[in-house]
C-alpha beads as a LAMMPS data file, in Angstrom:
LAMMPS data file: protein, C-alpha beads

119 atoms
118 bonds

1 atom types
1 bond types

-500.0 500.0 xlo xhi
-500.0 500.0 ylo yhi
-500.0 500.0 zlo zhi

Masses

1 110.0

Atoms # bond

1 1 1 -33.112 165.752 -378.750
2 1 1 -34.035 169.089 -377.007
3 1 1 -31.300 171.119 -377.717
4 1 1 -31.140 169.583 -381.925
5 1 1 -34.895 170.929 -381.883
6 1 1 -34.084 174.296 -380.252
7 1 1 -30.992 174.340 -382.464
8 1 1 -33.415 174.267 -385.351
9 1 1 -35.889 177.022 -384.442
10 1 1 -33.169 179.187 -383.422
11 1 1 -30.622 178.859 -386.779
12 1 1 -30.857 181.525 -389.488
13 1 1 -32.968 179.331 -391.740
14 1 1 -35.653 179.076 -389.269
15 1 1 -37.022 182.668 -390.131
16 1 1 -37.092 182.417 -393.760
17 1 1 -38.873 178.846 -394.396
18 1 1 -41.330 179.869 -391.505
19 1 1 -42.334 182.760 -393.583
20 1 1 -42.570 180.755 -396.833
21 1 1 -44.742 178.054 -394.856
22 1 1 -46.982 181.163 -393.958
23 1 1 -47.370 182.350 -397.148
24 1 1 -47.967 179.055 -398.838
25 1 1 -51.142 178.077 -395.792
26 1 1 -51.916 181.418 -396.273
27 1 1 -52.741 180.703 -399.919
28 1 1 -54.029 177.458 -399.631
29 1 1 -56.662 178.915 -397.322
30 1 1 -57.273 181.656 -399.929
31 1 1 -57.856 179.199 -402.400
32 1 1 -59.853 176.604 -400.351
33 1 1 -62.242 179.849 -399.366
34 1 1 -63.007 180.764 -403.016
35 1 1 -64.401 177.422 -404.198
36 1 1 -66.140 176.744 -401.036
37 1 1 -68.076 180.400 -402.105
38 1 1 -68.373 179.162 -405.593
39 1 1 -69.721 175.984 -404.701
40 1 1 -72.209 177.629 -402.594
41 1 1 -73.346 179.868 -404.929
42 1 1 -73.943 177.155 -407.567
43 1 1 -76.027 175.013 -404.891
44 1 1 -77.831 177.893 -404.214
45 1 1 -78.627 178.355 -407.899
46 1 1 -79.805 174.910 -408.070
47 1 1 -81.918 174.761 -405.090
48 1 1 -83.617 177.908 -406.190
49 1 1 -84.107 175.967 -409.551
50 1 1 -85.501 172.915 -408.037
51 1 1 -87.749 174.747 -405.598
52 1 1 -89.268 176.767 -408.715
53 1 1 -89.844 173.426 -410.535
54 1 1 -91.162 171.925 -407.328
55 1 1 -94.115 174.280 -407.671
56 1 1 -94.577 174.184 -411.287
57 1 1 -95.096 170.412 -410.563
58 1 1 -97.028 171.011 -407.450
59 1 1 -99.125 173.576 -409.403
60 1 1 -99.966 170.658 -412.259
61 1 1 -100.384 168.022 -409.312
62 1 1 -102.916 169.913 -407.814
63 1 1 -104.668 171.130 -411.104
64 1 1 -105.101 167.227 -411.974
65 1 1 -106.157 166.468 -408.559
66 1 1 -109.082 169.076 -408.938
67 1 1 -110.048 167.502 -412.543
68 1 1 -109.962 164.115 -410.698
69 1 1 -112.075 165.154 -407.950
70 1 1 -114.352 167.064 -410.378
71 1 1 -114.653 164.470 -412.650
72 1 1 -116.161 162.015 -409.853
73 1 1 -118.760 163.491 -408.561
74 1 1 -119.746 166.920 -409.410
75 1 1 -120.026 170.159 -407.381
76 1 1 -121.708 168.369 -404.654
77 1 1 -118.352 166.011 -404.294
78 1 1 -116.225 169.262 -403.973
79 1 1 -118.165 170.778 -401.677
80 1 1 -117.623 167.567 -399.682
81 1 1 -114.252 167.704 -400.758
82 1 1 -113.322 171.607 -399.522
83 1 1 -114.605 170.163 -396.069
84 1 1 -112.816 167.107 -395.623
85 1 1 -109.329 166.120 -395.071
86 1 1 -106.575 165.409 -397.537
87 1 1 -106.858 161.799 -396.328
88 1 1 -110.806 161.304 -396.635
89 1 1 -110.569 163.172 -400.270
90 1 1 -108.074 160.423 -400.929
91 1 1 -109.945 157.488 -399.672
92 1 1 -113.148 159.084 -402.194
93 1 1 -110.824 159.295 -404.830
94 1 1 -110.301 155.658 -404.692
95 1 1 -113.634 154.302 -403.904
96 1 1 -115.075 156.759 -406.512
97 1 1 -112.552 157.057 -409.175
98 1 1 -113.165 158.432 -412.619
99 1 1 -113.893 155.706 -414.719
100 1 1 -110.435 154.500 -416.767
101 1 1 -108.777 155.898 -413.936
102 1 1 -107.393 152.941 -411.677
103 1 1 -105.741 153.609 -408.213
104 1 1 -102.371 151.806 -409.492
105 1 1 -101.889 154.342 -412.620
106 1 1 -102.592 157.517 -410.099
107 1 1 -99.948 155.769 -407.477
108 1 1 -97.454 155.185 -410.347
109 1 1 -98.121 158.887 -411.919
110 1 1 -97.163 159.929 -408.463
111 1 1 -93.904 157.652 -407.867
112 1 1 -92.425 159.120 -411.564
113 1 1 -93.639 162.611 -410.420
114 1 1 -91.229 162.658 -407.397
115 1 1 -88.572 160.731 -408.935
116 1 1 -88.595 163.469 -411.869
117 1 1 -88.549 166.054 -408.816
118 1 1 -84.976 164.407 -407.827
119 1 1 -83.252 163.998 -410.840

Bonds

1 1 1 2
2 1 2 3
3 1 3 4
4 1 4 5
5 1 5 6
6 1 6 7
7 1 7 8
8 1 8 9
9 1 9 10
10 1 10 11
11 1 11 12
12 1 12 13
13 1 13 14
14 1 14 15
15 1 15 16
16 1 16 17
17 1 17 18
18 1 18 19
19 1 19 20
20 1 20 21
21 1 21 22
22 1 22 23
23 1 23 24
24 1 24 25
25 1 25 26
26 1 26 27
27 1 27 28
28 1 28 29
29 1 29 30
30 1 30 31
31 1 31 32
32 1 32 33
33 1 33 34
34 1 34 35
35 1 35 36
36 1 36 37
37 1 37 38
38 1 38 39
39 1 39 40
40 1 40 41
41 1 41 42
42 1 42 43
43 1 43 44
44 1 44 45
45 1 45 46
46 1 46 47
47 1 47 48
48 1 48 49
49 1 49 50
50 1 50 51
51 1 51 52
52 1 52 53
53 1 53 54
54 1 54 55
55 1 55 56
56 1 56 57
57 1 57 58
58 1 58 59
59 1 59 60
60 1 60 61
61 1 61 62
62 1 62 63
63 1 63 64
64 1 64 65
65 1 65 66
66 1 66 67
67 1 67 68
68 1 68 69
69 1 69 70
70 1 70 71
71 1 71 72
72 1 72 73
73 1 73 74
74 1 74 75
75 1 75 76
76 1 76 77
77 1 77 78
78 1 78 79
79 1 79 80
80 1 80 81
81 1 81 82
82 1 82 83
83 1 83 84
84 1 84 85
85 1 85 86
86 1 86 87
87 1 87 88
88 1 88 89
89 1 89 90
90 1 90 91
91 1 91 92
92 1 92 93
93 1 93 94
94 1 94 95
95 1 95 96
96 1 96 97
97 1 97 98
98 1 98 99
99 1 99 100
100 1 100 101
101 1 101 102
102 1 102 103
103 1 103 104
104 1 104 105
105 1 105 106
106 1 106 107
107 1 107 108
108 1 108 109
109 1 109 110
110 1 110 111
111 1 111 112
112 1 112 113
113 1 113 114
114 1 114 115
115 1 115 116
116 1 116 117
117 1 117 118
118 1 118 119
């Protein structure tokens, strides 16, 4: 078994197909490296796309959030509002809602916001 093995490394063939086998890894790796660098750069593109329209929707979240808070209770509410936290704006939101304005609809305006951020 030793000596058919050595036979085979050591016969005039060996040289030849070795090189081919080189050549043809060689260009497999060549290959493999290219699309790995174009698939990179298009999931680069797209991140940078959804990070752009993640704050385009962040910028419109917040701009409704200020007519919300605006609408219920005047300057005196955002005062109150600039000092609090984002949780204690939230829980005057929903005691002191807008009228027309239920908790539910803002919670499922939310939900279709972020699912429209994942598509």
């Amino acid at each position: 078994m030793l000596a058919t093995l050595i036979q085979a490394f050591t016969s005039r063939l060996a040289g030849p197909i070795g090189f081919a086998l080189a050549l043809l890894l060689c260009g497999l790796l060549v290959a493999t490296a290219s699309t790995a660098a174009r698939t990179e750069a298009l999931l680069r593109a797209r991140v940078a796309q959804l990070s752009e329209e993640n704050q385009k929707t962040g910028a419109v979240l917040h701009a409704r959030l200020a007519a919300c808070e605006g609408a219920g209770g005047g300057a005196a509410a955002r005062v109150a509002g600039a000092e609090t936290s984002a949780e204690a704006r939230a829980r005057r939101l929903t005691g002191t809602g807008p009228p027309g304005f239920d908790v539910c609809a803002r919670m499922e305006s939310a939900d279709r916001a972020v699912l429209e951020t994942l598509r």
